[in-house]
FILO-657871 format. One record per residue (C-alpha): residue number from 1; residue in three letters; x, y, z. Coordinates in steps of 0.5 Angstrom, whole numbers, padded with zeros to 4 digits. Example, Ala and Ser with C-alpha at 12.3 -4.5 7.8 and 13.67 -1.06 7.14 Angstrom:
// FILO-657871
<r i="1" aa="ALA" east="0025" north="-0009" up="0016"/>
<r i="2" aa="SER" east="0027" north="-0002" up="0014"/>
//
This chain:
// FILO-657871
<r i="1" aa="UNK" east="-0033" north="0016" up="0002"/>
<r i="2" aa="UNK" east="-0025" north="0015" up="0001"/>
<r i="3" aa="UNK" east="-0024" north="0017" up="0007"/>
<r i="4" aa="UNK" east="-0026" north="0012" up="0010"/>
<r i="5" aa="UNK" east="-0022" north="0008" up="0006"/>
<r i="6" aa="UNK" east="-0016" north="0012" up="0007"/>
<r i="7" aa="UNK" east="-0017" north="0011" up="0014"/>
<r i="8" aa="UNK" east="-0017" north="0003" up="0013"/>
<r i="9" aa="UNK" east="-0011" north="0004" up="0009"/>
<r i="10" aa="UNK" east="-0006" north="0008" up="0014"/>
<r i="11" aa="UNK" east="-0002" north="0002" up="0014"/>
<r i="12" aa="UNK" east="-0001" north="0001" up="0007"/>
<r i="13" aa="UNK" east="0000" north="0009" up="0007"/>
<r i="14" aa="UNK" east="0005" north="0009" up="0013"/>
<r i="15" aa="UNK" east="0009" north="0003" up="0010"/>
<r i="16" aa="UNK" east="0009" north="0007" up="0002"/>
<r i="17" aa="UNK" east="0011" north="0014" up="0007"/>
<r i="18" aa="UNK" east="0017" north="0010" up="0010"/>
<r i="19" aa="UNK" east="0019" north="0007" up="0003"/>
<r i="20" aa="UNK" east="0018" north="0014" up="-0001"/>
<r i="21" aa="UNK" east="0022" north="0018" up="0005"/>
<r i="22" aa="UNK" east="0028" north="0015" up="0003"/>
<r i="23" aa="UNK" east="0028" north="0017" up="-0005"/>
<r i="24" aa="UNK" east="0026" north="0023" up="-0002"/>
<r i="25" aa="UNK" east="0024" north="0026" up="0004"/>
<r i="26" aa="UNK" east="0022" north="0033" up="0003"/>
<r i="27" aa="UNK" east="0013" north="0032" up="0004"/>
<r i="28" aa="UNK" east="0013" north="0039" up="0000"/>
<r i="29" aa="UNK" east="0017" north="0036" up="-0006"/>
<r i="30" aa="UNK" east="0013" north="0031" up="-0008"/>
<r i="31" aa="UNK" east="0007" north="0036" up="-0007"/>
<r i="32" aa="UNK" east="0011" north="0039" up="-0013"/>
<r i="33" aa="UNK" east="0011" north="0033" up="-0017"/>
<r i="34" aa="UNK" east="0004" north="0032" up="-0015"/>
<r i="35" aa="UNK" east="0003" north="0039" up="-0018"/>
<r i="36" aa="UNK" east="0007" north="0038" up="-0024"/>
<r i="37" aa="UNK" east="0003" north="0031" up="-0026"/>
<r i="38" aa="UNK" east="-0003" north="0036" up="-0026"/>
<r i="39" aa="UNK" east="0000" north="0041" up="-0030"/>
<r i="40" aa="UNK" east="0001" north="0036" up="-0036"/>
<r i="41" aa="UNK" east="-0005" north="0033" up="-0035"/>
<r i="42" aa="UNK" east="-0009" north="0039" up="-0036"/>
<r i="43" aa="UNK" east="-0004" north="0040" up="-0042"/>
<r i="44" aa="UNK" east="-0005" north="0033" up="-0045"/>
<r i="45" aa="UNK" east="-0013" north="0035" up="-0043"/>
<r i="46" aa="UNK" east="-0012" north="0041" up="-0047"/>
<r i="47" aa="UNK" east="-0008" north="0037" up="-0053"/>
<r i="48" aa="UNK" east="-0014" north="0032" up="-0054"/>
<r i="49" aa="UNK" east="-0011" north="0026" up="-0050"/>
<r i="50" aa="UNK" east="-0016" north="0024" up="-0045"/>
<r i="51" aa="UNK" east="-0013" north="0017" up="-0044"/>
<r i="52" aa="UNK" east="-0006" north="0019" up="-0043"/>
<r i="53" aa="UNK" east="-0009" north="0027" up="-0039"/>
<r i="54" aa="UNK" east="-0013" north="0021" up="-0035"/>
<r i="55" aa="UNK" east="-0007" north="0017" up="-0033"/>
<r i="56" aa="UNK" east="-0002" north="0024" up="-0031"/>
<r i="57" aa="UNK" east="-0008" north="0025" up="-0026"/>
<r i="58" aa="UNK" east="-0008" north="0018" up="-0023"/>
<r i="59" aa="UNK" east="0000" north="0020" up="-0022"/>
<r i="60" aa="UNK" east="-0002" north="0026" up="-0019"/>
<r i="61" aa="UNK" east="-0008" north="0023" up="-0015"/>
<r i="62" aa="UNK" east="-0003" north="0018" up="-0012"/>
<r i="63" aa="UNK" east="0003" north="0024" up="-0011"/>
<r i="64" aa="UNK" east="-0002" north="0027" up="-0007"/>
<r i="65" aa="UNK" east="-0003" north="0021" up="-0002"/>
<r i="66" aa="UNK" east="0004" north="0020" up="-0002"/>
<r i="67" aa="UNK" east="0007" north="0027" up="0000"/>
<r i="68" aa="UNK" east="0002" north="0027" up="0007"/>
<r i="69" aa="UNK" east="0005" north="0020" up="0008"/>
<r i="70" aa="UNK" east="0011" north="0022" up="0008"/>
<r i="71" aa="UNK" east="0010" north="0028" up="0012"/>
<r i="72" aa="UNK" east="0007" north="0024" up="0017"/>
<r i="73" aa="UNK" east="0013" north="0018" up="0017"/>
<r i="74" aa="UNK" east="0018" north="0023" up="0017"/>
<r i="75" aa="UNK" east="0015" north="0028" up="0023"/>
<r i="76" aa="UNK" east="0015" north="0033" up="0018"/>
<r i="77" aa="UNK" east="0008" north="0035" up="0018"/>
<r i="78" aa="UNK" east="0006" north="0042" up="0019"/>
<r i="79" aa="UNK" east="0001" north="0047" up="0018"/>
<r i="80" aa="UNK" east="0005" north="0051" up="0013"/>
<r i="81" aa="UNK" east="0006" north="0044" up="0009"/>
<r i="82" aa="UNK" east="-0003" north="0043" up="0011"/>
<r i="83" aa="UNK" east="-0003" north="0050" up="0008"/>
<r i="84" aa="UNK" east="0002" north="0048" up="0001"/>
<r i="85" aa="UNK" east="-0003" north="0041" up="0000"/>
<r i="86" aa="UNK" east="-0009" north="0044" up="0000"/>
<r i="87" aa="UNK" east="-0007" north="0052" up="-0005"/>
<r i="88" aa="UNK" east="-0003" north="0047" up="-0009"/>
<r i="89" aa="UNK" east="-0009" north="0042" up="-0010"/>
<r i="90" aa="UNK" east="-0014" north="0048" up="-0011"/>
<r i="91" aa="UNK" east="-0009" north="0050" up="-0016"/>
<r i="92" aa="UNK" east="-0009" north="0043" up="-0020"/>
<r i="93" aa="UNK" east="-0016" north="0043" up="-0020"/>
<r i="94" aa="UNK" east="-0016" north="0050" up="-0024"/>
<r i="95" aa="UNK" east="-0010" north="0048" up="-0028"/>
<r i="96" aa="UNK" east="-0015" north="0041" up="-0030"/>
<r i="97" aa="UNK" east="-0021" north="0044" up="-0031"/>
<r i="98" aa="UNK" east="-0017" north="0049" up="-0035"/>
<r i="99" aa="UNK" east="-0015" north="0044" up="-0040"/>
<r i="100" aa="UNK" east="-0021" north="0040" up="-0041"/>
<r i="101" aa="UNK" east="-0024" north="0047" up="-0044"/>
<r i="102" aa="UNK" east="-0018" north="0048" up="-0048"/>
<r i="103" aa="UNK" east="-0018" north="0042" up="-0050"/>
<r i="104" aa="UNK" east="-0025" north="0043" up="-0052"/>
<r i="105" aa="UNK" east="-0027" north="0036" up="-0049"/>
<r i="106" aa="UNK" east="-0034" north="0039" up="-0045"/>
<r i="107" aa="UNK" east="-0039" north="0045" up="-0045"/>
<r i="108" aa="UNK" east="-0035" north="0051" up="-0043"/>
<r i="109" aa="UNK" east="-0042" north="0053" up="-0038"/>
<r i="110" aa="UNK" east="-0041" north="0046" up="-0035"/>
<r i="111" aa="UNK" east="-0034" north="0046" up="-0034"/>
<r i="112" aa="UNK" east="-0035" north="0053" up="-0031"/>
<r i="113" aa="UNK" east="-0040" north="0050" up="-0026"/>
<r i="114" aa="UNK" east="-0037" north="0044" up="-0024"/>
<r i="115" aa="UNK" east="-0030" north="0048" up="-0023"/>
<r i="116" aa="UNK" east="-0033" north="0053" up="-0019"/>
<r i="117" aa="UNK" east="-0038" north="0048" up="-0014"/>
<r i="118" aa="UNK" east="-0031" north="0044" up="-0013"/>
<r i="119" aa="UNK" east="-0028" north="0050" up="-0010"/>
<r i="120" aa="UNK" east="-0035" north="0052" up="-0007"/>
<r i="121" aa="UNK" east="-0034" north="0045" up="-0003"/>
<r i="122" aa="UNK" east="-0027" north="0046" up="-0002"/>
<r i="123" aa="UNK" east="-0028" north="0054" up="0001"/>
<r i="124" aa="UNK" east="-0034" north="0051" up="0005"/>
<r i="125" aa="UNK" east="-0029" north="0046" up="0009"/>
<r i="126" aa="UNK" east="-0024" north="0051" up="0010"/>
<r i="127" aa="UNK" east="-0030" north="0056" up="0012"/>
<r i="128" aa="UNK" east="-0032" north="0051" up="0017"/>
<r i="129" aa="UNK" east="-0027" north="0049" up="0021"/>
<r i="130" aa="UNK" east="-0024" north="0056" up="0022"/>
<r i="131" aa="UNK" east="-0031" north="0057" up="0025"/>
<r i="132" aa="UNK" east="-0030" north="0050" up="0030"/>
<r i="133" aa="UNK" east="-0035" north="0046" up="0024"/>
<r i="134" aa="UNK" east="-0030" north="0039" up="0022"/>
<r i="135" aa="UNK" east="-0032" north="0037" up="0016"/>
<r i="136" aa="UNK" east="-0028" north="0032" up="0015"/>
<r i="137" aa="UNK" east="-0031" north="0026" up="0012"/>
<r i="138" aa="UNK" east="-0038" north="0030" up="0010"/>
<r i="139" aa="UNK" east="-0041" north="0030" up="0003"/>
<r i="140" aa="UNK" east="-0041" north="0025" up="-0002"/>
<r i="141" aa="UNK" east="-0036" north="0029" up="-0006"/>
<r i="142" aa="UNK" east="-0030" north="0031" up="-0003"/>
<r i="143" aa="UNK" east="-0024" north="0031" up="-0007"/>
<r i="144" aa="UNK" east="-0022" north="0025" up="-0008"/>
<r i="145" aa="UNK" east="-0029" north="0022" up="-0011"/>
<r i="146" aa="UNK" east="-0029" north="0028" up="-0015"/>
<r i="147" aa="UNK" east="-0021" north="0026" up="-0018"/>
<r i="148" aa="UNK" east="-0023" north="0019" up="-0019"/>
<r i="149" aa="UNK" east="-0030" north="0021" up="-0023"/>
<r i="150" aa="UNK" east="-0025" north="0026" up="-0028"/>
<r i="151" aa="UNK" east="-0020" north="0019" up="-0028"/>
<r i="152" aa="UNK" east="-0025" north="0014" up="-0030"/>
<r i="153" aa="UNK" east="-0029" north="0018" up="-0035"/>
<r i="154" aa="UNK" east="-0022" north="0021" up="-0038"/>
<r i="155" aa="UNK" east="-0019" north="0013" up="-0039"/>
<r i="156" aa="UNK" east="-0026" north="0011" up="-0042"/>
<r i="157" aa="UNK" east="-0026" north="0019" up="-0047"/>
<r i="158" aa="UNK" east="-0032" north="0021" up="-0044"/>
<r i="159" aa="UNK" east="-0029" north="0027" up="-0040"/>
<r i="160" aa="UNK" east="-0035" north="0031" up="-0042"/>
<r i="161" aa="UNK" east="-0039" north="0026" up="-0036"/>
<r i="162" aa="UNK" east="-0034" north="0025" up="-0031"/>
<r i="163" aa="UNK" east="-0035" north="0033" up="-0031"/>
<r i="164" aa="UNK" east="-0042" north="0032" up="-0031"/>
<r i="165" aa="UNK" east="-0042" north="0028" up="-0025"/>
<r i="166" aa="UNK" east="-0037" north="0032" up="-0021"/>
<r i="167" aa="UNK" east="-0042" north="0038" up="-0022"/>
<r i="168" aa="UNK" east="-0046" north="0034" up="-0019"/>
<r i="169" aa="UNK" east="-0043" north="0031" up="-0013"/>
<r i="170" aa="UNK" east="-0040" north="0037" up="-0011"/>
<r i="171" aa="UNK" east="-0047" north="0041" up="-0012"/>
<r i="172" aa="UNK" east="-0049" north="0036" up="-0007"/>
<r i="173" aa="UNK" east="-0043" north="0036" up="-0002"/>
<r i="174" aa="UNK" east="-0043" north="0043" up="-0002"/>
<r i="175" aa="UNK" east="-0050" north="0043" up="0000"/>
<r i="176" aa="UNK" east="-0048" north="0038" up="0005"/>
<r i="177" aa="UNK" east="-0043" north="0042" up="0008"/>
<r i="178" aa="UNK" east="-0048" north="0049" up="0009"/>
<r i="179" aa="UNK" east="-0052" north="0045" up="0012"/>
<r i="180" aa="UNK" east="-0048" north="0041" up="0017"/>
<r i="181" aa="UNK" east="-0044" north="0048" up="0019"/>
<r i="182" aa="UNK" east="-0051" north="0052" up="0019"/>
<r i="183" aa="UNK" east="-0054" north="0047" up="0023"/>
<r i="184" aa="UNK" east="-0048" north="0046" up="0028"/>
<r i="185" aa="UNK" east="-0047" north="0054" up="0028"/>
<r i="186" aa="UNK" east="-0054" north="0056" up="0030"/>
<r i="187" aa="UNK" east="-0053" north="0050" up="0035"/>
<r i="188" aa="UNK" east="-0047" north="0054" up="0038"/>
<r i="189" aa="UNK" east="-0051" north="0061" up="0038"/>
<r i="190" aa="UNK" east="-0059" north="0058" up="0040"/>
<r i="191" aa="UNK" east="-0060" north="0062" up="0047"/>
<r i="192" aa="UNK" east="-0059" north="0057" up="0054"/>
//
């Protein structure tokens, strides 16, 4: 659903690209710093500060917007840089999630599930295309909605309910996703 926002937004996101490059213009660095702010919030998840772990994220969240801007206002874009972004995201994923446990602020069971859906939606993305299914834009919780969820219910010290509802978007995205890749799939291999 925030894709399609994000496509709206380009020229928003080409001009914060423009403006981040010239402080620094390495994409992967900002990757880094993106991956940093999700380390602290998962420590102060695990310390027991959601408000404050709710607005690391938020850095992080917007950090993972600019370094692709920057890659894309530099000319910088490449797979290897595609490949960084998506392992280090999955990385802050874990990191995240790992700090709500420790922290004590949700089930361990639910923290459980909703981690691994969230990986199971993102495996399914990889899988999908590297079998010539795009899933771009397919499920009602891609990562974006997904971090939003977890900031919004970490600023109001609920974080427990946002994991709550990201196991559920990411069980229906995750459905979504087979489904779109079985169907293309058997499509593709259906006798002429």
């Amino acid at each position: 659903m925030l894709d399609n926002l994000r496509t709206s937004l380009a020229a928003v996101f080409a001009y914060i690209g423009r403006g981040a490059s010239k402080a620094i213009p390495n994409p992967t660095a900002w990757t880094a710093l993106g991956l940093l702010l999700a380390a602290l919030a998962a420590a102060l998840f695990a310390r027991g500060a959601p408000l404050e772990a709710g607005l690391a994220l938020a850095g992080s969240g917007f950090l993972d917007i600019v370094d692709g801007a920057v890659a894309r206002a530099t000319g910088r874009t490449s797979q290897t840089g595609a490949f960084l972004d998506s392992t280090l995201d999955r990385v802050s994923e874990v990191l995240i999630y790992l700090g709500i446990l420790v922290g004590g602020l949700a089930s361990p069971p639910l923290v459980l599930v909703a981690l691994s859906l969230s990986l199971l939606v993102s495996y399914a993305r990889a899988k999908g295309d590297a079998l010539g299914v795009s899933l771009a834009g397919v499920g009602i919780g891609e990562r974006s909605e997904r971090l939003v969820v977890l900031i919004v219910a970490a600023l109001a010290g609920a974080a427990w309910l946002g994991v709550a509802v990201v196991l559920v978007l990411a069980l229906v995205t995750f459905v979504q996703r087979a489904v779109r890749v079985t169907g293309a799939l058997a499509k593709r291999e259906a006798p002429a």
